[in-house]
N, C-alpha and C positions, 0 to 999 in steps of 0.2 A: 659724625654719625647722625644720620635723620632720626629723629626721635620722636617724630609726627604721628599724633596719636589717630588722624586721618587714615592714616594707613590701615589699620584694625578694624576702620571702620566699613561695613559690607550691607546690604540690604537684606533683611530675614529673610526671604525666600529670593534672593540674588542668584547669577548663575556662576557658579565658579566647580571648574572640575575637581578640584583638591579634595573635597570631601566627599567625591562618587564614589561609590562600588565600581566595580568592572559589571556585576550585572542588577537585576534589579531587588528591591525593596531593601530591609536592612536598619544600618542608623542612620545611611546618608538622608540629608535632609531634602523635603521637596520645594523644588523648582519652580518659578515662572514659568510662562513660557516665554518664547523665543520667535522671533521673526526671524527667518534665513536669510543671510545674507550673499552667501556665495555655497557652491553644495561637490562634491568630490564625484573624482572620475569613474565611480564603480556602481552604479544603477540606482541613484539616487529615488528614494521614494520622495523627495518633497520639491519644489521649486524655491527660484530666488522668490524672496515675497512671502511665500508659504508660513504660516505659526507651526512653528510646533512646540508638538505639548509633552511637558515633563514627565508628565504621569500617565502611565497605563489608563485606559478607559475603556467602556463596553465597547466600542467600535473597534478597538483596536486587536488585531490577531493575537499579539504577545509577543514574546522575545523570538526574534528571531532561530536563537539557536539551540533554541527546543524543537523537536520531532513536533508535528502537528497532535500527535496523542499525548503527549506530553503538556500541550499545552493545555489544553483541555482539563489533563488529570491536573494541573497545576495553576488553575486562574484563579482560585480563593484557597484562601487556607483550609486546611486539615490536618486531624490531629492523626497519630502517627499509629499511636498505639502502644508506645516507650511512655514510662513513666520514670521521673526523675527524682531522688528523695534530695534536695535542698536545703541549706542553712540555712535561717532566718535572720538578715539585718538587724541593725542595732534600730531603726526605725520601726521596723515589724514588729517585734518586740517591745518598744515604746507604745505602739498604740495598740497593744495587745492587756498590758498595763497598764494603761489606762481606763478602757474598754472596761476591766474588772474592780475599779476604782480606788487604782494606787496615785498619789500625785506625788506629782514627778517635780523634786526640787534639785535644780543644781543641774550638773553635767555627770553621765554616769560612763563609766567605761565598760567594753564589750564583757568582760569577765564578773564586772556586777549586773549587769542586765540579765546575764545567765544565771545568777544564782536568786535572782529576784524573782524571775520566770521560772526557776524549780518551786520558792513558795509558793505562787501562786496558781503551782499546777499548767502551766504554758508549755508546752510543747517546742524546742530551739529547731525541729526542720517541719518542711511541710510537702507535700507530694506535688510534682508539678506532671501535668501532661503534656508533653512533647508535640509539638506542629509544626508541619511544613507550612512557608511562609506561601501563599497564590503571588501574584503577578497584577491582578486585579485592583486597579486602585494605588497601587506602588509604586513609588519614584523609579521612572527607568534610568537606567547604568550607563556606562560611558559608552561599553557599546553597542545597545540599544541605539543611542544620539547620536554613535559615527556612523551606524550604519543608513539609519534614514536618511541623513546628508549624504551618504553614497560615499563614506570616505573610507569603506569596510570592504575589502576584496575576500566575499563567502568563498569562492574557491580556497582561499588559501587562508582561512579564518582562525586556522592552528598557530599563524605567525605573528599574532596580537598578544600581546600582554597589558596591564595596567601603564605599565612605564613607557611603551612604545613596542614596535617590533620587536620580534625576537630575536637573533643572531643566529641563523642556520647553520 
């Protein structure tokens, strides 16, 4: 068994597909860019040579497989208009107690945090507002990056998945 801690080892913004979305922004992390090196048979936006770049930018249209008004309605974030009532972590809570100036000795577990934050009047959820994520500035997705290489057949753009083709 190779037990090579080499292995693990990757560049913080390295390019590796394993942690892409299929499309853009998200958790996946951003990208280098990339010099092309060779580009696929389906109308490749970039050349051998060509950089490309990770990340969405003003010059750029947007995802491909957005509608043009789409993209538009979706190049920065907005909020939605949905409001969300959420739990508060055991972090949130810590420095909400704090904040009121409890010290904090020891290690405390979720169900003491909770009743510590009833004496002190703390609040366990808090309102969040709901937004759609833009495009603008976002690490693009896997296929965003096949398609500028040309390695994305739009006609038939329903037979892609994450994993590979899909099996008709």
């Amino acid at each position: 068994m190779d037990q090579s801690s080499g292995h693990g080892k990757k560049m913080h913004n390295g390019l590796n597909a394993t942690p892409m979305s299929a499309k853009y922004g998200g958790a996946q992390p951003k990208m280098r860019n990339t010099v092309i090196n060779e580009v696929g048979p389906y109308q490749p936006h970039l050349n051998v040579g060509d950089t490309q770049q990770m990340v969405f930018s003003e010059s750029d249209e947007g995802p491909y497989y957005l509608q043009p008004s789409e993209r538009e309605l979706y190049k920065v974030d907005c909020f939605t208009g949905e409001i969300k009532i959420l739990t508060k972590n055991k972090k949130m809570i810590l420095d909400e107690l704090k904040s009121k100036g409890f010290q904090i000795r020891g290690h405390y577990s979720k169900e003491q945090l909770n009743r510590l934050a009833g004496d002190y009047n703390i609040p366990l959820t808090y309102e969040y507002l709901c937004r759609k994520e833009g495009w603008l500035y976002k690490p693009k997705g896997l296929l965003q990056v096949l398609y500028e290489r040309g390695w994305i057949d739009i006609q038939n753009s329903s037979q892609y998945s994450v994993t590979g083709k899909k099996s008709i």
